[in-house]
C-alpha positions, 0 to 999 in steps of 0.5 A: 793866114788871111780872112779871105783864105779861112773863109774859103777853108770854112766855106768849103767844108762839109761840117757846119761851123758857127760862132756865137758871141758871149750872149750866144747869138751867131756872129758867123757862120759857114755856108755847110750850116745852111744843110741844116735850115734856119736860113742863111748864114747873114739871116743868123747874124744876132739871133739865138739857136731857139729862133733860128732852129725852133724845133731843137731842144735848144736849152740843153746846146746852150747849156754846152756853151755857157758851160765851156764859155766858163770853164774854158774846157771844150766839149767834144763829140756832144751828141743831140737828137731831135728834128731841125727845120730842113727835116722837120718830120724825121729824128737827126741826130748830130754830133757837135764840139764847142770851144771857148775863143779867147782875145789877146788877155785871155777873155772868152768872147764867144764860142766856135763849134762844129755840126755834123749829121751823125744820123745814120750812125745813131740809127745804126746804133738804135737798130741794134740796141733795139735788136739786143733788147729784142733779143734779151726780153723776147722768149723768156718763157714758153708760152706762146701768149706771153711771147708776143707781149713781150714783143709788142712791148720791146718794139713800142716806143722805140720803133713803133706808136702802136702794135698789135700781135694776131696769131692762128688759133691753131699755134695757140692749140700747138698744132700745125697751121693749116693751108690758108685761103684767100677769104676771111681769115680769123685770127686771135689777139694775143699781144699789143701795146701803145705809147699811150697807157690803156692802149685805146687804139685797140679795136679788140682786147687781149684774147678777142678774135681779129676776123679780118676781111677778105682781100684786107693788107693783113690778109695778103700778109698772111697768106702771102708771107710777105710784109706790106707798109704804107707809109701814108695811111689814111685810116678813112680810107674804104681800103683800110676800112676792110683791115679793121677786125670784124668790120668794126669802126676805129676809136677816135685815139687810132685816127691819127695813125699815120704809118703802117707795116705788117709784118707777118710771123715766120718760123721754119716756113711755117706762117703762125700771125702778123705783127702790125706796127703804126706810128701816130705822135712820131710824124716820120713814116715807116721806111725801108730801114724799119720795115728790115728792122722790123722783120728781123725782130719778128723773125727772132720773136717768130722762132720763140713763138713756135718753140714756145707752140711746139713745146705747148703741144708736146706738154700738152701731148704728154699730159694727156699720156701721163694722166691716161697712165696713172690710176682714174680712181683709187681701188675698192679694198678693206686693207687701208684707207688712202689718199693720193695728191698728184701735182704736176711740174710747171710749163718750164720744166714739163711734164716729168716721170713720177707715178704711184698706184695702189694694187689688191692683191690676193689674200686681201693684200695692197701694194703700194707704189710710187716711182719716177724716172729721169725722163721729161715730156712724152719719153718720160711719161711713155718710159713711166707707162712702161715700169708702171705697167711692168710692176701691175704685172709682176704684182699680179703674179704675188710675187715678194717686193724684192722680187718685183724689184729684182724681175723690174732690175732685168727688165729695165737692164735688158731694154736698154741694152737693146735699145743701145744695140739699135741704130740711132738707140740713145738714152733709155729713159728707164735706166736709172729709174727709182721704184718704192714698193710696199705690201700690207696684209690686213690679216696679219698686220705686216708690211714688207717693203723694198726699195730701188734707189728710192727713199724709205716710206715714213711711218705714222704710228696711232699715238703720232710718233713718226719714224722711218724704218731702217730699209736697205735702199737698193741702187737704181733700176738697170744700173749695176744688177744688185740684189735688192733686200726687203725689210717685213714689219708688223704695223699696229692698225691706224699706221700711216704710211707715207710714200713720196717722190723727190719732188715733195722735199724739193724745196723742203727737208725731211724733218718738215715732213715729219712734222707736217706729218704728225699733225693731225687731221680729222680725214685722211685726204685733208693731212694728204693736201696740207702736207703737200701744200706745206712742203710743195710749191704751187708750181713745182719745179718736178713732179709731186707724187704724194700717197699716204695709207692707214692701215687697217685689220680684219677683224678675227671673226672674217678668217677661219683657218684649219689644219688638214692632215694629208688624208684624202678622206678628210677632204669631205670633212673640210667641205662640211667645216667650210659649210658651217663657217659660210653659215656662220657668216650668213653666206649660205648662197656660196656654199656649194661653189665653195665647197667644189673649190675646197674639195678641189684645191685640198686633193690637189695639195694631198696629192701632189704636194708634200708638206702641212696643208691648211686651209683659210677662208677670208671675208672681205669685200669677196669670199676668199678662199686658200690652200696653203701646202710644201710644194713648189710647183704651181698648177697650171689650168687644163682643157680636158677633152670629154674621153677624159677622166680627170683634169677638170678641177681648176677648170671647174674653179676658173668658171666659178670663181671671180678670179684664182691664182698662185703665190709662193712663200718661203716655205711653199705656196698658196692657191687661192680663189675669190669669190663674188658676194654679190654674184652666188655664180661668182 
């Protein structure tokens, strides 16, 4: 084939083409090659790539070439980056082949390579692995601040020189944006980066209030919801000075900036900020192309953004409902000493269901409590309001912790079938709840305990040894309506009782409560804290529900008890001994409400009830009084009308009295009536 042919071929093509000698200077070249810049094809003649294209990074091409000229095997498809003299302020990109040529013996005497412009795909290929970056590290967490980090780093450098994130103090509260106006709009710094370390670009730091004024590009951007560039920007100019938070004056290190666009931050047609996004050492300005490409990686960081805000509200909302339902403070009461450590679930997992709580009870009796149910969020802590609330109920109605299980069992089985009859009804967040209930009694020195679905309670005992009591441990609440057992044990006074959710051995095993348990500690509210430090992390991954109680016993000589035959003329006799007995302990004062509860509460139990009748009297932070008789019926309070001649005993009771009530037992029932020490009148 002639010269003159190849040339034609050569000269026709749209693929640059050159030949460099053995000292990789150009010998020839084709008219495609001019595209390029570095003159034309004759101007190349004996010139190397650095003089020819300064602004490539020639070293590394010719690295290439010496690499093929000596091992004769081509390179193909060696792609390079950087800025040629026919577009020196933008990245191109080429892909280029090199081929050893060979005389008649097979010596090398210069290379033959290609050039093409693949720019278009090699911005293609860096806007989506920009993309997949931006979708691999933009909203790990759920927080709203840490969100726009991460996408002011993902951007910076590979789209941007300079990048500051403003959000609306109300997404940062997880409320609702407001309606924004046209004048100055406050904003807060919540994210921004820079190719440069120390980001001294930055007007305002992390945190700071980005006020901008009125009629300023971010402004519009805003309000408007649209996206604003300018390509060439003159930081001095008195239009952008209006753009710089707070009218303050730009740093020396952001006069350089160049290029700008502003994006602003859209989720569900709700605006929540702006990005901003400059370049200053890259000297190509933003185009079309970046601006799409930036929308698209704002939007996907804006729908993190406000799944981030939403959840920061719906915690948030759920953390003010759970700390409104459990106890604001610990009872006053003589039955234990307690102490209570309540450690919340981290932002990841949100609030959960866990709860505790200590209830007197009549006879200077205490319950203990602690539960938790499946749920997280506000439907857990409303579904724990609910039990927690259903067990104050029951308890106050004194009745055993079976019992309290059982009538918890029925409520929550109950509920969910009503809930699942409703339309729409879904899953119950009290099916399957677990629930530790525990009753001492200082007087007597026992504990009765039942458990659904929970664990049982570890016990302390004086000398240090650690047990746990073999308790039946009923299934969970509304799950398959078995009855539940109750274990009664006598605890010596100074026992421990410890009462745990799951979130406690979460990452820790029962044995390491045991001896984080035994050691002891000078106060009760220290051993609480170091065991929940001990075995719970800082920030759990479920709530931590931690409550221990050491038992005490009244002294002997704070009840008096007797045994009254079912005479109604001894009930003048049992005023006259409660009388003594007040005396004895100083509360003369109270005698003659006592003695009217006495006389009322022992006839009652002559005359309507069967069985031993006995009555006790206990002082505790009241003066308790009780009857204790072989009925099964309760009394039930009356409002006489004046023609009537009788009826007025529990009446006159409940006006007197701090408060009375009914428990049953095995073998009948207690009224019983308390008294104020500090109130004669009760």
């Amino acid at each position: 084939m002639s010269r003159t042919v190849l040339e034609r071929m050569t000269a026709r093509s749209p693929i640059g083409i050159a030949i460099v000698d053995t000292d990789l200077r150009f010998v020839w070249s084709n008219a495609a090659l001019e595209r390029f810049g570095g003159g034309r094809a004759y101007e190349r003649v004996g010139l190397r790539l650095a003089e020819v294209q300064p602004g490539l990074d020639a070293d590394r091409i010719e690295a290439q070439m010496r690499k093929v000229l000596e091992t004769g095997v081509p390179v193909l498809d060696y792609e390079h980056v950087g800025r040629v003299r026919s577009a020196p302020h933008r990245e191109t990109a080429h892909a280029m082949s090199f081929t050893r040529l060979e005389d008649d013996h097979g010596r090398p005497i210069g290379v033959y390579y290609t050039v093409m412009d693949v720019s278009d795909r090699h911005r293609a290929r860096t806007r989506l692995a920009l993309l997949d970056r931006a979708g691999e590290h933009i909203g790990r967490t759920l927080d709203v601040r840490r969100t726009t980090q991460e996408l002011a780093d993902v951007v910076v450098p590979a789209l941007a020189d300079f990048v500051t994130v403003d959000l609306l103090d109300s997404v940062l509260r997880g409320a609702e944006p407001g309606p924004l106006g046209d004048g100055s709009v406050p904003l807060r710094r919540t994210g921004q980066q820079s190719v440069r370390p120390g980001v001294p670009e930055a007007v305002v730091e992390i945190g700071a209030v980005a006020s901008y004024a009125a009629g300023s590009p971010p402004v519009r951007a805003l309000v408007s919801g649209r996206s604003w560039s300018e390509p060439r920007l003159d930081p001095m100019s008195a239009g952008w000075a209006k753009a710089v938070p707070g009218g303050r004056e730009l740093p020396a290190d952001a006069l350089g900036l160049h290029s700008v666009m502003i994006v602003p931050i859209r989720a569900r047609g709700i605006t929540l900020g702006i990005t901003t996004f400059f370049r200053r050492d890259r000297q190509d300005p933003f185009d079309a192309v970046d601006l799409g490409l930036a929308e698209e990686i704002v939007g996907r960081a804006a729908i993190c953004v406000d799944n981030a805000r939403r959840y920061t509200r719906e915690r948030d909302a759920a953390l003010v409902l759970q700390r409104s339902l459990l106890p604001r403070r610990l009872p006053d009461q003589d039955a234990a000493e307690v102490a209570v450590r309540y450690r919340p679930a981290d932002e990841l997992t949100g609030v959960g269901g866990d709860w505790y709580d200590v209830i007197p009870l009549s006879g200077a009796r205490l319950a203990l409590v602690v539960g938790e149910v499946a749920g997280h969020g506000i439907d857990g802590a409303a579904a724990m309001g609910r039990l927690r609330t259903a067990v104050r109920t029951l308890a106050d109605l004194d009745l055993p912790p079976a019992e309290v299980l059982a009538h918890l069992d029925d409520m929550v089985a109950k509920s969910a079938r009503q809930e699942g009859e409703e339309p729409g009804g879904g899953s119950v967040e009290t099916v399957g709840a677990r629930c530790l209930y525990v009753v001492h009694d200082p007087v007597s020195g026992t504990c009765a305990m039942a458990t659904a679905g929970h664990p049982a309670p570890t016990l302390v005992a004086p000398d240090g040894t650690v047990t746990r009591p073999a308790l039946p441990e009923g299934p969970p609440l509304g799950i398959d309506g078995q009855p539940f057992e109750a274990v009664e044990l006598e605890l010596p006074e100074g026992t421990v009782i410890a009462l745990h959710t799951d979130g406690l051995l979460a990452e820790a095993t029962p044995d390491a409560l045991c001896r984080a348990l035994a050691r002891p500690e000078p106060s009760l509210d220290r051993r609480a804290q170091r065991v929940l430090d001990a075995l719970a992390p800082a920030r759990p991954t479920d709530d931590v529900a931690l409550l221990l109680a050491r038992t005490r016993r009244l002294p002997g000589h704070r009840v008096a008890s007797w045994e009254i035959p079912a005479d109604p003329a001894l009930v003048a006799e049992a005023r006259k001994t409660t009388a003594r007995q007040l005396g004895v302990w100083g509360l003369d004062e109270l005698a003659f409400t006592t003695e009217l509860v006495v006389s009322e509460l022992v006839t009652n139990a002559i005359r309507h009830a069967a069985g031993p009748i006995r009555l006790r009297l206990i002082l505790e932070r009241t003066l308790i009084c009780e009857v204790f008789d072989g009925g099964a019926t309760a009394p039930h309070l009356r409002h006489p009308r004046t023609t009537d001649e009788g009826g007025r005993g529990l009446f006159l009771i409940a006006q007197f009295t701090q408060r009375w009530g009914t428990r049953f037992l095995p073998d009948g029932k207690v009224i019983w009536a308390e008294q104020s020490l500090a109130d004669p009148l009760g």
